[in-house]
N, C-alpha and C positions, 0 to 999 in steps of 0.2 A: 578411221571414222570419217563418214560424209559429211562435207557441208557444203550449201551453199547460200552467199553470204549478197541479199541485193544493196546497192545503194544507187542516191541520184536521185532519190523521192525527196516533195517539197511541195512547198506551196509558190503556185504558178498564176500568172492573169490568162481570162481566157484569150485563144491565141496565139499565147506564148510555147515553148522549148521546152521537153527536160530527155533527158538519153539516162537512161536506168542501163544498171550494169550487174551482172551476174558472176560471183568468181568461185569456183568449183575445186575443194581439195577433195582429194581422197575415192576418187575418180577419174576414166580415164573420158577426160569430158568428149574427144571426137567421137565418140561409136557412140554417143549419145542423143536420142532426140529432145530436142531442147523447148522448154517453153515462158512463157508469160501470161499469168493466169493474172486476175482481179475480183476481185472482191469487194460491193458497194454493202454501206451497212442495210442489214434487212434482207438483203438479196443473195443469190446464191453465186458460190466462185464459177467464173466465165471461163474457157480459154480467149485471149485475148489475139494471140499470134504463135506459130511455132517454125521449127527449121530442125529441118533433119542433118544426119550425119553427112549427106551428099548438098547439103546446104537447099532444097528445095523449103520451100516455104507455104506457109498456110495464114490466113488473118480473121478475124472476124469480121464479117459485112459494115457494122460501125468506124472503125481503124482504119478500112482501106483506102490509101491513097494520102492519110496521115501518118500514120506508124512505118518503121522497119525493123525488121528484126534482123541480127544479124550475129555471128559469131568470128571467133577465130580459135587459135590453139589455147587459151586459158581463160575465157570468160564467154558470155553474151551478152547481146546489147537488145537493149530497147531505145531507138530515138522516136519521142512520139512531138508532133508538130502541130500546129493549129489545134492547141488541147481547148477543149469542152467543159463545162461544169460538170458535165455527165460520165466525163472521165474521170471523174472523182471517187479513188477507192484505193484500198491494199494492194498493192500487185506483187505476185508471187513468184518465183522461179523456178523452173522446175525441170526436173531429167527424168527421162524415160529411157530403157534397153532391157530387154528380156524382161526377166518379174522383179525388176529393181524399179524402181517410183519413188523417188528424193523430192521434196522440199526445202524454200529457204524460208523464213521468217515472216518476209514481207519488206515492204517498204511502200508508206502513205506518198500518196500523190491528191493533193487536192487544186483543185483550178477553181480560183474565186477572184471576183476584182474587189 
């Protein structure tokens, strides 16, 4: 059985820190392309940032230059910095390889003072 299971959501001031983390059973997470989708309410889910098996990267034009995305041999990470109001939403985790397309749950990130 797949899961994968985010945590490290919270409420944040704006400005502030949070590093979201991704742990993946029941896959073999390297060969996998990796992501971090969000979700504000009303709106539709975004890709936020992604990293391939060879570790290249991708981000959303908003993100960049605040976010990393980053993996290793049994999770991923989101460290997002100088957070936004606007970064206010569910952020997802998600795996890609061949015609397999996994899901985690979610995990709330809100930035409010």
């Amino acid at each position: 059985q797949v899961q994968l299971v985010e945590s490290g959501g919270g409420l944040v001031q704006p400005g502030g820190s949070l590093r979201l983390s991704c742990a993946a059973s029941g896959i073999i997470l390297s060969v996998y392309t990796m992501g971090w989708y969000r979700q504000a309410p009303g709106k539709q889910r975004e890709l936020v940032a992604d990293i391939t098996r060879s570790g290249a990267t991708n981000y959303q034009n908003s993100v960049k230059g605040r976010f990393t995305i980053s993996r290793d041999n049994a999770k991923v990470y989101l460290q997002m910095n100088s957070l936004k109001p606007e970064d206010t939403a569910v952020y997802y985790c998600n795996g890609k390889y061949s015609i397999n397309d996994y899901w985690g749950q979610g995990t709330q990130v809100t930035v409010s003072s």
